[in-house]
PLY file of the C-alpha trace (Angstrom):
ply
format ascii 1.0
element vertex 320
property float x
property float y
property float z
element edge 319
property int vertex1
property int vertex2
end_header
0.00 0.00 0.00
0.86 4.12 -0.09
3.96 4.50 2.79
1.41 6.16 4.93
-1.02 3.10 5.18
-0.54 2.15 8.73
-0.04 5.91 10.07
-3.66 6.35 11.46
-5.26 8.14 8.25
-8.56 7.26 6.94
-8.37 4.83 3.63
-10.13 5.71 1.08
-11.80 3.04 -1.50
-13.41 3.50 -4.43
-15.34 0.46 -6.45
-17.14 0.07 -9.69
-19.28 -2.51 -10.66
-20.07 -4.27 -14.30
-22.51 -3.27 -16.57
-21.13 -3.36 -19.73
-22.21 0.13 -21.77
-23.82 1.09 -18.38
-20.16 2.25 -17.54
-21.86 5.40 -18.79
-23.31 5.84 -15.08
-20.86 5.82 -12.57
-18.49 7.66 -15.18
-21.21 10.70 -15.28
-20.71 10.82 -11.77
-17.01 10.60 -11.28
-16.96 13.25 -13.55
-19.43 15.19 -11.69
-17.18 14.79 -8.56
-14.23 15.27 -10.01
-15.23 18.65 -11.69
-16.33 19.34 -7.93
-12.64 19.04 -6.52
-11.40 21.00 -9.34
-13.24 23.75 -8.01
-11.57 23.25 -4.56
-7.82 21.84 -5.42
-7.55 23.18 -9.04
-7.86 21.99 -12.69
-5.53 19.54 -12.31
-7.37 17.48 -9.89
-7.76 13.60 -10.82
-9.65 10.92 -8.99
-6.80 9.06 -8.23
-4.96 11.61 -6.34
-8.04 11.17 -3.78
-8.40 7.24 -3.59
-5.79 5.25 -2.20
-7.63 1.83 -3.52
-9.60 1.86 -6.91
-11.52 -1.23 -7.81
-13.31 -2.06 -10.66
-15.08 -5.29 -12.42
-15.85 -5.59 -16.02
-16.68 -2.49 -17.73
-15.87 -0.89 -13.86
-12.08 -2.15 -14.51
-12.23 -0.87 -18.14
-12.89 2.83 -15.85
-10.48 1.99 -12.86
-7.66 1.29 -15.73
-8.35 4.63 -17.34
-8.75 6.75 -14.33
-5.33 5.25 -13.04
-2.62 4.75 -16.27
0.23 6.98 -16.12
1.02 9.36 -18.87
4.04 10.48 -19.83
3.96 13.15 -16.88
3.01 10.21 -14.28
-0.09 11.64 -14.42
-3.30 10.35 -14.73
-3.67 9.17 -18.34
-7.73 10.76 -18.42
-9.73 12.44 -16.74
-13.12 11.66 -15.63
-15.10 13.43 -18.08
-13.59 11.64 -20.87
-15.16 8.43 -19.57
-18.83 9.82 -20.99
-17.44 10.73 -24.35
-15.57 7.38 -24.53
-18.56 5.46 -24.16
-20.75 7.40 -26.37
-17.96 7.29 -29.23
-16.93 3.82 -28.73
-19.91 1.66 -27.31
-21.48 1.46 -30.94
-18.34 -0.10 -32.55
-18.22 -2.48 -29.47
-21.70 -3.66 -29.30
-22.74 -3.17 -33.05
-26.66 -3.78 -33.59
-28.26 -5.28 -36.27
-31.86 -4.84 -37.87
-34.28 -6.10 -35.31
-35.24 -9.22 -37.29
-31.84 -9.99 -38.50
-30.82 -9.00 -34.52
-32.41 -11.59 -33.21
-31.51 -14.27 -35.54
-28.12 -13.33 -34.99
-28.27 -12.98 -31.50
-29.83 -16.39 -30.81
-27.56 -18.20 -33.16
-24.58 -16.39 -31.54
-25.52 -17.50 -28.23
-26.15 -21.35 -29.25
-22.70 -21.28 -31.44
-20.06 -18.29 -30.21
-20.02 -15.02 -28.48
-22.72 -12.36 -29.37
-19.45 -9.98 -30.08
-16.32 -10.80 -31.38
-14.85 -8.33 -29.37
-11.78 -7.29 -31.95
-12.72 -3.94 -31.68
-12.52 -3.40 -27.70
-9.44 -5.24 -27.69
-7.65 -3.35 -30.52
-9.30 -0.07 -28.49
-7.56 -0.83 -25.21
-4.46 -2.02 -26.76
-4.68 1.44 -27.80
-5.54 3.51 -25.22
-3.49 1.57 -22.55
-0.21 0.56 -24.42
2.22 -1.58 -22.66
1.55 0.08 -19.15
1.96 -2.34 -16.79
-0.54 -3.19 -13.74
2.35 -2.19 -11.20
2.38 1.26 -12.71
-1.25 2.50 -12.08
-1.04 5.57 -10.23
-3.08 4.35 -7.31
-3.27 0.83 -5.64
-6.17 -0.60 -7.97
-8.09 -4.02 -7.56
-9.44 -5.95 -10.78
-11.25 -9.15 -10.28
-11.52 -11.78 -13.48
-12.05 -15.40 -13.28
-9.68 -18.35 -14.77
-11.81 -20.59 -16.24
-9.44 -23.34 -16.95
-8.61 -23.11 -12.61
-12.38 -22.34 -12.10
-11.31 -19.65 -9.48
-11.18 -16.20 -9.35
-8.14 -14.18 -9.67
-7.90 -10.47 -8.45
-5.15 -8.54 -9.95
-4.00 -5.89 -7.72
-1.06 -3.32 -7.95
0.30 -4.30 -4.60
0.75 -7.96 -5.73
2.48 -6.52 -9.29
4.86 -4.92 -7.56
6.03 -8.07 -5.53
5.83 -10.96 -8.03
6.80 -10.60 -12.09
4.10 -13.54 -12.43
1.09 -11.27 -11.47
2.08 -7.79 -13.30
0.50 -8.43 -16.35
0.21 -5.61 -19.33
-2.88 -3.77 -17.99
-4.45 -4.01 -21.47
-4.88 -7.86 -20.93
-6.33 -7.22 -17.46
-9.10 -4.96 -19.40
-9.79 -7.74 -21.79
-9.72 -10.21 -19.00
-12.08 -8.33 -16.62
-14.70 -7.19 -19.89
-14.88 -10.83 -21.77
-18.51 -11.45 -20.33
-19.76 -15.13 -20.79
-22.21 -15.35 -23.81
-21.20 -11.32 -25.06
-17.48 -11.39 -25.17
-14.84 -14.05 -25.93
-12.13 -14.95 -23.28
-9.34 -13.91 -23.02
-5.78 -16.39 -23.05
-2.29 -14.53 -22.25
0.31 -14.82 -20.13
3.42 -13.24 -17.91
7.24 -14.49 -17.28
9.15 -13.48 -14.69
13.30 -12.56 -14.82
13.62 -16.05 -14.26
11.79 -17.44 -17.28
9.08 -18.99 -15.15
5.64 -18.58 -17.12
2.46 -18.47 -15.89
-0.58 -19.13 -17.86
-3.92 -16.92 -18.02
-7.24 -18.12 -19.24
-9.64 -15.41 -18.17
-13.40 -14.67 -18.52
-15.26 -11.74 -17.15
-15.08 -10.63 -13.29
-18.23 -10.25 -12.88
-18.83 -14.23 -12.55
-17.16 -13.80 -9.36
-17.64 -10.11 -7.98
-19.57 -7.99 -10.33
-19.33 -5.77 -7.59
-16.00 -5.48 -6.06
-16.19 -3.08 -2.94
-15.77 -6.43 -0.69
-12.88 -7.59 -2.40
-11.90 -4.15 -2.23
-11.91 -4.29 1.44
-10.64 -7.77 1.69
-7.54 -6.52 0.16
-7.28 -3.66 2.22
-7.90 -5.97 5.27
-5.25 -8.29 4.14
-2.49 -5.43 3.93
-3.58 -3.75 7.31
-2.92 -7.25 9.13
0.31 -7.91 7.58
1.40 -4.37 8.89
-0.25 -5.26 12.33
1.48 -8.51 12.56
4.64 -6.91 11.40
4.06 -4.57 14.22
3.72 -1.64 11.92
0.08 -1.09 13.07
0.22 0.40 16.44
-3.02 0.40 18.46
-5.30 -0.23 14.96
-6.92 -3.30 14.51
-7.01 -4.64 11.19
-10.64 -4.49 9.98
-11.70 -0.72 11.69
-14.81 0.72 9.67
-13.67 4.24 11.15
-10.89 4.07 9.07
-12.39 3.18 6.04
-14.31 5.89 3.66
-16.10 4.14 0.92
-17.86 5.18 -2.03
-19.20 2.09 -4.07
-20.76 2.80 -7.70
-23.69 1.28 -9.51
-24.28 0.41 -12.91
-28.08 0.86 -12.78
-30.38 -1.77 -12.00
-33.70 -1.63 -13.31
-35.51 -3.70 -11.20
-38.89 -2.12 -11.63
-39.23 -3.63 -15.16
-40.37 -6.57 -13.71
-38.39 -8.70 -17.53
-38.79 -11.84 -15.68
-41.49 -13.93 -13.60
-41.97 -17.00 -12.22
-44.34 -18.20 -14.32
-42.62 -17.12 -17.65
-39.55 -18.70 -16.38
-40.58 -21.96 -15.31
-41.01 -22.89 -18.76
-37.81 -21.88 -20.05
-35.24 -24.56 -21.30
-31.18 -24.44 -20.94
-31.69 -21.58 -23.99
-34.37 -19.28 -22.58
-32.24 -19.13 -19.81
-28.85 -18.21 -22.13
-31.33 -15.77 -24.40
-34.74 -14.75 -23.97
-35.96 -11.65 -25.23
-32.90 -9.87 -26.28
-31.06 -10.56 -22.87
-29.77 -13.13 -21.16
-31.66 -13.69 -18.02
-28.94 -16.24 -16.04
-26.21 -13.77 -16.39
-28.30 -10.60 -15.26
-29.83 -12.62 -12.08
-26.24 -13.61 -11.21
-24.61 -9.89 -11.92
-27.48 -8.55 -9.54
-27.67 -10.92 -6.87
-23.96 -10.82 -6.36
-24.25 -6.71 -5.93
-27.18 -6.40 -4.12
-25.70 -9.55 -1.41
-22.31 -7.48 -1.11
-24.18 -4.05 -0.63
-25.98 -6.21 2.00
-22.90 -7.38 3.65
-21.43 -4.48 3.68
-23.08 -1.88 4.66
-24.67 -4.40 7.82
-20.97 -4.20 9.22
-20.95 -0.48 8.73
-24.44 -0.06 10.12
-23.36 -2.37 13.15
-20.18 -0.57 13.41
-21.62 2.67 14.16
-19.94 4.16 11.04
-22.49 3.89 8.34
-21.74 7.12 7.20
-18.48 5.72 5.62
-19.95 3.65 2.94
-22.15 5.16 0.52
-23.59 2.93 -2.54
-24.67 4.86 -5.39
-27.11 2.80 -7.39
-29.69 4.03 -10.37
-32.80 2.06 -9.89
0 1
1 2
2 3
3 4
4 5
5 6
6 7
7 8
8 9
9 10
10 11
11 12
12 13
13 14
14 15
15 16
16 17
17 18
18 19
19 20
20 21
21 22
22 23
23 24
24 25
25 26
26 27
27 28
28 29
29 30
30 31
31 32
32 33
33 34
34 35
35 36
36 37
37 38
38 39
39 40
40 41
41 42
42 43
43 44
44 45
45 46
46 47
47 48
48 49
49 50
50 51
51 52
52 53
53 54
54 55
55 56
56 57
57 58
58 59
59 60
60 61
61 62
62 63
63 64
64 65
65 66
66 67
67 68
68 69
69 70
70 71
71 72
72 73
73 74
74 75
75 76
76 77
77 78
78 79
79 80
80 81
81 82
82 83
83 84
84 85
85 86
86 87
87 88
88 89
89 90
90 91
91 92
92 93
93 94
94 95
95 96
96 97
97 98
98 99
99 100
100 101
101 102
102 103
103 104
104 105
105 106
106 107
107 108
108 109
109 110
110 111
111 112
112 113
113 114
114 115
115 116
116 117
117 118
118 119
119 120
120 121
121 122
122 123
123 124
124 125
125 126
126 127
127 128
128 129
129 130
130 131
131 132
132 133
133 134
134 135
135 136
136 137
137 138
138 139
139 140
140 141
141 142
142 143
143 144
144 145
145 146
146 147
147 148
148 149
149 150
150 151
151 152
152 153
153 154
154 155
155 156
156 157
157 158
158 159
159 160
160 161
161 162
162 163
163 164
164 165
165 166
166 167
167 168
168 169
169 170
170 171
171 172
172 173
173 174
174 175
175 176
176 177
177 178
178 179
179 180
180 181
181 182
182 183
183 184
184 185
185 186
186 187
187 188
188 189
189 190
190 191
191 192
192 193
193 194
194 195
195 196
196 197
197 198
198 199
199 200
200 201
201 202
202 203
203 204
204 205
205 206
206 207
207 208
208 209
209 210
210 211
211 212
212 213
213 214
214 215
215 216
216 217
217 218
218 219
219 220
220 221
221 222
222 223
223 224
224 225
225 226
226 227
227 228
228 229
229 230
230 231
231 232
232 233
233 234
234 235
235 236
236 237
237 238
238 239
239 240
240 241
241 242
242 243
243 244
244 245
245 246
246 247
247 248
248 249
249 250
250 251
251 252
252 253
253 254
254 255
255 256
256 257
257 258
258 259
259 260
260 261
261 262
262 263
263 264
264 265
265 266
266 267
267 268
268 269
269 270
270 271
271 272
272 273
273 274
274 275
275 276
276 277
277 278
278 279
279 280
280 281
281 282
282 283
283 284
284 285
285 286
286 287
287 288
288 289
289 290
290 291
291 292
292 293
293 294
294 295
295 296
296 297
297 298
298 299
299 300
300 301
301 302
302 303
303 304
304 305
305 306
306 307
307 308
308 309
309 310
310 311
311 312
312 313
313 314
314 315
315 316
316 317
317 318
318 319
């Protein structure tokens, strides 16, 4: 973590969930707030100069990545408010549509037989945008959850853990791809890392969001983790590792539209394995899962802040 981890300040932790184009949301608002401490610390104020942790999943790692690349200044590579212009210029090439008749041919066909999206155009993009940057590099500490699908267990790349081991600081390019290749939407992702030694390790990655669409509590977890090696190490005097006073969270939604009422019991208990895969232009298993998993964290978390008597540190931002 920053040098001044373990000196008594407040961490702060910011986390953005999946959503795919939804990334629109949370980067309106960062931009909002970040045009807000402009007005107090200047024009050069970034978001990363005011989080010490930055997580993101999916499309919310595709955001942490851009908020927290270096440019050649070791500077933040963008700001904020290019995150709305980046997904209005760029979400059409990634997620082309179709006519609707000739859309939903496609789209079923492409769920039986491949990937809805072939996904050469957000690759080529964030090859672009993010170079050969490094994950050890990012400006901030950041936290990026994907899943290895050949393992079947999640793996959470996070700048602390770069920094130690050649094996886990990847090119952060392949951790956008990794994070954003969404099961039925997106195609994995297979690369890999060697260390000075020639040892290799192999990556075969699908989204993040199978695992923690919304990463606030693996967020914490990590922060937890690093406080109690510092405590063991003695380096934490008089703080116990897991203090919700010391903790200032601000976890961002991609929108969930529950009132739509898509799905019902009824409807669904006629589905087969496809309705389930594609029904109606969505895909109903992966948006239960995505939801569940960040309403059940929200839960979780902001129970132990409640019972903590610091629920004024975590703040969830969600568009319903």
């Amino acid at each position: 973590m920053a040098p001044d981890f373990g000196k008594g300040k407040v961490i702060t932790i910011l986390s953005v969930d999946g959503g795919g184009i939804r990334g629109i949301i949370p980067g309106t608002i960062l931009a909002f707030l970040e045009s807000k401490l402009q007005e107090l610390d200047g024009p050069d104020a970034r978001i990363a100069d005011y989080f010490d942790v930055i997580a993101g999943t999916s499309t919310g790692g595709l955001v942490t990545s851009m908020l927290t690349a270096p440019n050649k200044d070791n500077r933040p590579l963008y700001a904020a408010k290019d995150l709305t212009r980046f997904y209005m210029e760029h979400a059409p090439k990634i997620f082309p549509q179709r006519s609707h008749f000739l859309s939903s041919v496609v789209n079923f066909l492409g769920r039986v037989i491949g990937p809805k999206y072939d996904g050469k155009y957000l690759r080529s993009l964030i090859h672009e945008l993010l170079g050969d940057t490094t994950l050890k590099q990012t400006l901030t500490q950041v936290i990026i959850p994907a899943f290895d699908i050949k393992r079947l267990q999640p793996v959470i790349f996070t700048t602390i853990d770069a920094k130690w081991d050649e094996l886990k600081n990847p090119k952060l390019a392949d951790v956008c791809i990794s994070t954003s290749a969404a099961p039925t939407f997106l195609p994995g992702h297979e690369f890999q890392t060697q260390d000075s030694k020639g040892n290799i390790r192999k990556f075969d990655m699908v989204d993040g969001g199978v695992a923690a669409n919304n990463p606030t509590l693996a967020a914490i977890t990590h922060v937890t983790k690093e406080m109690s090696l510092l405590w063991h190490r003695n380096e934490l005097l008089n703080i116990k590792p897991m203090e919700t006073k010391r903790m200032l969270i601000l976890s961002l939604g991609t929108g969930a539209p529950k009132n739509d009422e898509k799905y019902s019991a009824a409807t669904s208990s006629k589905w087969g394995m496809l309705d389930w895969i594609y029904h109606g232009g969505a895909a109903p298993i992966v948006d239960i899962f995505s939801d569940a998993s960040n309403d059940m964290v929200d839960y979780h978390i902001s129970s132990i802040f409640q019972s903590s008597n610091h629920k004024k540190n975590y703040l969830r931002i969600q568009v319903g």
